[in-house]
Every structure is written in C-alpha cells, then in structure tokens.
N, C-alpha and C positions, 0 to 999 in steps of 0.2 A: 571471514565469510567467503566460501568456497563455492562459487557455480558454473554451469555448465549452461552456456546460452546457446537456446535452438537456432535456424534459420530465420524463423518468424519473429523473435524477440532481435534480434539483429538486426531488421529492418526498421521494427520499429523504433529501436536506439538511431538507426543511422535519419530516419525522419524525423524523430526529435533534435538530433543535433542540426539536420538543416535548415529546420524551420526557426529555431528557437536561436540556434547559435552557443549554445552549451551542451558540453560532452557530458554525457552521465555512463554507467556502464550497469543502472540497475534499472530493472523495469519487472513488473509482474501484472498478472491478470487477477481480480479478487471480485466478483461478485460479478462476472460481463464486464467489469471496467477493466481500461488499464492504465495503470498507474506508477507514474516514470517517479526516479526519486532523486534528490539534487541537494548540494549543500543548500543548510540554511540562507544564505547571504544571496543564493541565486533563484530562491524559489520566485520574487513577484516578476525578474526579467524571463525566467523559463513561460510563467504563466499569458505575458505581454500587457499591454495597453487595453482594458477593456476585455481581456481574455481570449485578446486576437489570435494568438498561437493556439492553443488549445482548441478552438472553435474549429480551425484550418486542419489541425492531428485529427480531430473529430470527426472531420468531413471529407475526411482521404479515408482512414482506418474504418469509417460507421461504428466507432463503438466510442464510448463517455470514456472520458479522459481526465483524469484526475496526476496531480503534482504534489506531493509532499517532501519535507524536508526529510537527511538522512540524521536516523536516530544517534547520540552521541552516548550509548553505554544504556543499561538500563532504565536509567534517569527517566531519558526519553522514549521509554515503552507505554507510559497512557495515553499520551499522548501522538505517537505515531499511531499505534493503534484506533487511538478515536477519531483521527482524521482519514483511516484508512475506511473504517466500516460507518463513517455519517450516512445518512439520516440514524442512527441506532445510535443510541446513547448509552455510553459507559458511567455506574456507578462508580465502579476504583478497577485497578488493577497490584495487585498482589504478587510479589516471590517470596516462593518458597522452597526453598532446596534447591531445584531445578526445573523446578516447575514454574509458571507465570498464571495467576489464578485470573480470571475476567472477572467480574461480579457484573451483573446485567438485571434489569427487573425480569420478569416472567416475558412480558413481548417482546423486548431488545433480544430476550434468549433466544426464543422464538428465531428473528432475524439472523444471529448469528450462527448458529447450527445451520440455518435454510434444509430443503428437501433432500432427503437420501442424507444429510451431513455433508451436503458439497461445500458448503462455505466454511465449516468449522476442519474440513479436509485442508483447504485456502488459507485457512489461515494457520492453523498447524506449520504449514510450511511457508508459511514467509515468515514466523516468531522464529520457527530453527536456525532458519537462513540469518536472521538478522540478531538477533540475541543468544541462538544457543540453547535453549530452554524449551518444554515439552507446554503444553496448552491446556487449560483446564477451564472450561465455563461455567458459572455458578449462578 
C-alpha cells in the first residue's frame, strides 16, 4: 500500500502520536470523520482510559475520531469495513475477481453511497488503498 500524505494528514498523525503515544503512519477521512488505524494489539491503548485520547483529538481537530485496527489480508475486509461505516450495517461482503461486493439492505445503501456518491467515492479509495480491489455496493 502506496501513499502520498498531504500537510494536513501529517499533523494529524503527528497529534495522534503525541497525544496517544503510538506511531501509526495511516489516517483517512471517511464520512467528516477521521479515522487513524493502529495494529490490533494497540487499538484500546491508542483509544485510552474512558476514551480519554480520542475525546482530546476530538477536541483539538472539532471533527469525530474514530480508531480501528489494521486489516491483515482480506480476511479482515468485513470487518474493517463495518467498523469503518457504523452506525450502517453490513449484510456480507463478497470478492470476486477483483472486485470487493458490499451487500447492504436498501437504507444501509442509502448511507453508504451518501449525496452526489461522496461516501461510496470514500470508500472506493480507502478499499484500493488497503486491499487492492475496485468496490461494488449491492
């Protein structure tokens, strides 16, 4: 996985690693949120005590702050994905070829497309970035 991180995504790695005390090097924005991503094993210390850290990122940045682990191969594609877009509930998720299928009810789709396609744009590229594979919602 190949990126190119702006000015503003640098700040916010460099705020999470001082507030929290662990280095991550991925961060994205997905829905107004932004959401740092950390190995498994460091995700409850990233989150803190009560959600002390996060509350603190929150309240420097003004924007929801969300933490998830980093995905380990496919495996972990329904999964990072359904903690990326909660409150929206994923049916299954699907590969095929090269492609990653979502299956979502008709309102979850709803959510996940959002207005103009901005969010299903969002998520398109953080599946690339992270697995390789093109997006299909159903």
């Amino acid at each position: 996985m190949i990126r190119t991180i702006d000015m503003q995504h640098m700040r916010y790695l460099n705020l999470f690693s001082r507030i929290t005390k662990i280095s991550t090097q991925h961060c994205f924005i997905y829905n107004g949120q932004l959401i740092f991503v950390v190995p498994e094993a460091l995700v409850s210390r990233a989150i803190g005590d009560n959600g002390r850290n996060i509350r603190k990122i929150s309240e420097v940045i003004n924007k929801k702050v969300k933490v998830v682990m980093i995905p380990n191969g496919i495996k972990d594609a329904e999964k990072f994905i359904s903690t990326i877009i909660y409150p929206a509930q994923l049916k299954s998720v699907e590969v095929k070829d090269n492609v990653l299928i979502i299956n979502a009810g008709q309102q979850n789709k709803a959510l996940l497309i959002g207005r103009n396609k901005a969010r299903l744009e969002e998520m398109k590229e953080i599946v690339k970035s992270y697995f390789g594979k093109e997006v299909k919602v159903v």
